[in-house]
C-alpha positions as CSV (number, residue, x, y, z in Angstrom):
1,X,0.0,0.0,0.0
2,X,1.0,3.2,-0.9
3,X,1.7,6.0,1.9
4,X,0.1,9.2,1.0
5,X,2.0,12.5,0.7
6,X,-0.3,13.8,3.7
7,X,0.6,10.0,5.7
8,X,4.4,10.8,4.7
9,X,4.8,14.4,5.9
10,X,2.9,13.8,9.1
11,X,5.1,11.0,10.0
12,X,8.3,12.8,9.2
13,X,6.6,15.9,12.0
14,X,6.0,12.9,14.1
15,X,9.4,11.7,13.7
16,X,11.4,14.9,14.1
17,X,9.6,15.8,17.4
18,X,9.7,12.5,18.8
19,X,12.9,11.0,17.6
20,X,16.5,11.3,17.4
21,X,19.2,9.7,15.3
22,X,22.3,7.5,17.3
23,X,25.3,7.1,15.1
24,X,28.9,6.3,15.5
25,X,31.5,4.3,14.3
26,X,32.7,1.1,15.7
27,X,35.5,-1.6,13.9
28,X,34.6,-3.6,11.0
29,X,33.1,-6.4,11.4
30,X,31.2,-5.2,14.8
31,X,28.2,-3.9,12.4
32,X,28.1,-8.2,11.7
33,X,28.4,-9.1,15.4
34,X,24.8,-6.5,16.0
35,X,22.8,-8.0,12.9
36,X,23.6,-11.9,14.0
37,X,22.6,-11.4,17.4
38,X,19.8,-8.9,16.8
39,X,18.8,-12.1,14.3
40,X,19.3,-14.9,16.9
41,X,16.6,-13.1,19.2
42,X,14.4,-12.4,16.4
43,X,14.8,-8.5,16.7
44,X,15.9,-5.7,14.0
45,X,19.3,-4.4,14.5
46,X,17.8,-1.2,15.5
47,X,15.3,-2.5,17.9
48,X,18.7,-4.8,19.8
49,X,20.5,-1.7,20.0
50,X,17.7,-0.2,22.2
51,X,17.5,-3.5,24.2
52,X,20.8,-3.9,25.0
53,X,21.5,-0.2,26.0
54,X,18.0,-0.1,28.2
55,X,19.7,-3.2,29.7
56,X,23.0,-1.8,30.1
57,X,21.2,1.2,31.8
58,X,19.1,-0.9,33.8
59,X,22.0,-3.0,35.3
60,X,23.7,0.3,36.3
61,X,21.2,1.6,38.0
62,X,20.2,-1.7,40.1
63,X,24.2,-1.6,41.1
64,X,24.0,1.9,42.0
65,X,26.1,3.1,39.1
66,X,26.4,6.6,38.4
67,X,26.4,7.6,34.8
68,X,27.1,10.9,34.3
69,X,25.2,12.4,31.1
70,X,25.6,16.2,29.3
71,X,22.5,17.2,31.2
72,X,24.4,16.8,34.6
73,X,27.7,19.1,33.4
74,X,25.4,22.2,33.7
């Protein structure tokens, strides 16, 4: 099906108030290492990236981590 001009430009205003874009740069072969495990657990690449980072996040915090973002340099 088709997306309508009016279906694309409402979720590109959707998208650029409600999302932003991750990128950087890792070693070759690393890209390979996210798609086969993102695969083995039935997920997009995208969508493991999230999971593993909420993850890494969530251990953190249950260990009492402190992770320092830019909002806390102030």
């Amino acid at each position: 099906m088709a997306v309508s001009e009016a279906q694309r430009k409402a979720r590109d205003k959707w998208d650029k108030e409600n999302t932003e874009k991750v990128q950087f740069k890792a070693p070759k072969g690393f890209n390979r290492m996210i798609e086969d495990r993102a695969k083995e657990l039935g997920m997009s690449k995208a969508g493991y990236l999230k999971y593993a980072v909420r993850q890494e996040i969530k251990s953190a915090e249950d260990s009492h981590i402190v992770i320092k973002t830019h909002t806390d340099e102030g």
